[in-house]
C-alpha positions in Angstrom: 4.1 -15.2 -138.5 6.8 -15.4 -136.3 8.6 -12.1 -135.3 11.2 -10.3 -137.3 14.9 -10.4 -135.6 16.0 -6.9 -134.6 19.7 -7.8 -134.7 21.2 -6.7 -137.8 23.0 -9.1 -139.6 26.6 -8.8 -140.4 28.3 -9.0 -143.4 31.0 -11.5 -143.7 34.3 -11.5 -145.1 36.7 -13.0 -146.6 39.6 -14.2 -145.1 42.6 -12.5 -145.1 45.3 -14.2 -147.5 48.8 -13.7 -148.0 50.6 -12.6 -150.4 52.0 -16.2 -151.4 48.5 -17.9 -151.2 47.2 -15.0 -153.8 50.1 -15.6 -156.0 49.0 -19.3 -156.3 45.7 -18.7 -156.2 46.6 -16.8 -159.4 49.1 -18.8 -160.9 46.2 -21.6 -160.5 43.6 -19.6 -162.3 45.8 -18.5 -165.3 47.0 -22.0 -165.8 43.4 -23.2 -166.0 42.5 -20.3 -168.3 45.2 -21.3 -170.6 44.4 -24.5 -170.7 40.4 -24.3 -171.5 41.9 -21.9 -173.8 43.9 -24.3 -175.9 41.1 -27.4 -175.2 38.7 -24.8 -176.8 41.0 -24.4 -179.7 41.2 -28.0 -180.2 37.6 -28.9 -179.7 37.1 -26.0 -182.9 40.3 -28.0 -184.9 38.7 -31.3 -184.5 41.5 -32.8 -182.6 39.5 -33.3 -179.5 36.3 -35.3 -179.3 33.5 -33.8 -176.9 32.2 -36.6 -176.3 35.4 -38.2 -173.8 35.6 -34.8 -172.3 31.5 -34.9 -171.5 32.1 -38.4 -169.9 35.5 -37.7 -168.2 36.2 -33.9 -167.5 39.7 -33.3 -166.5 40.1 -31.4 -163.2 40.5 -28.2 -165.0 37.0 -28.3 -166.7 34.6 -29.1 -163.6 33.8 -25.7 -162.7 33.7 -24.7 -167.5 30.3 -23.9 -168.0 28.8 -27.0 -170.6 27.3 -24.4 -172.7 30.5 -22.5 -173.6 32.3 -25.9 -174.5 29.5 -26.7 -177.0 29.9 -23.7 -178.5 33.4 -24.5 -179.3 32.5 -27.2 -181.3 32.2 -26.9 -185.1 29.2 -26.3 -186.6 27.3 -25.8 -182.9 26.0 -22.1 -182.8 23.9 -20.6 -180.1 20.8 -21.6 -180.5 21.9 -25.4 -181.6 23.5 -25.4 -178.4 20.3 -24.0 -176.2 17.8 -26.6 -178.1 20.3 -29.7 -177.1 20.3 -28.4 -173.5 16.7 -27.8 -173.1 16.3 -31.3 -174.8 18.4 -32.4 -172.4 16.7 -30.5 -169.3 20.6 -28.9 -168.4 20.1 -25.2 -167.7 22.7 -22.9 -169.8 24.9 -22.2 -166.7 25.6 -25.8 -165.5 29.0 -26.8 -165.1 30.5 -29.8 -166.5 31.3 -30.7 -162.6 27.6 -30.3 -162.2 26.3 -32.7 -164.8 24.6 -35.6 -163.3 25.7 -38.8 -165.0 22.2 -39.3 -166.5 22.4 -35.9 -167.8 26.3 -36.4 -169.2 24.7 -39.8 -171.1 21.7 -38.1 -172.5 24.1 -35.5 -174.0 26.5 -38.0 -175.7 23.5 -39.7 -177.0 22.2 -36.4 -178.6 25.8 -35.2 -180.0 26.5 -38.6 -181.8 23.6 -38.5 -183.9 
């Protein structure tokens, strides 16, 4: 077993932004919100097919979880949505950035039955 490093190791931070680059930072992030917001809403209307934004993801929904975009869809409740994933093998906290393209295929197969 090889020996145990006395050095402690050092936390590291964050670097330091400025003011402007938190402001867009911010401005980014509330723009993204709003606009998962209103895809949500339209997913839950009907005016907005999953199944495009599975295969395509706009820039803002890479880092969405796939789970909570399911959800938004009519008639999927939670445990609809946990059976297709597990069918599926895509853990609950993947991101739709983080779907392999066999995994985005399988999925679209699944929800067009």
């Amino acid at each position: 077993m090889p020996p145990v490093s006395e050095s402690p190791t050092k936390p590291v931070a964050a670097p330091e932004r400025s003011l402007v680059q938190r402001m867009e930072a911010l401005q980014r992030a509330n723009d993204i919100r709003s606009r998962r917001a209103q895809l949500k809403r339209d997913l839950k209307a009907g005016r907005q097919p999953i199944h495009e934004l599975l295969l395509n993801p706009p820039e803002y929904l890479e880092t969405a979880k796939v789970f909570d975009l399911l959800l938004a869809v009519p008639k999927y409740g939670r445990v609809k949505v946990n059976r297709i994933l597990t069918q599926c093998r895509i853990s609950p906290s993947k991101t739709m950035g983080g779907l392999s393209q066999r995994q985005r295929t399988e999925l679209v197969t699944l929800l067009r039955r």
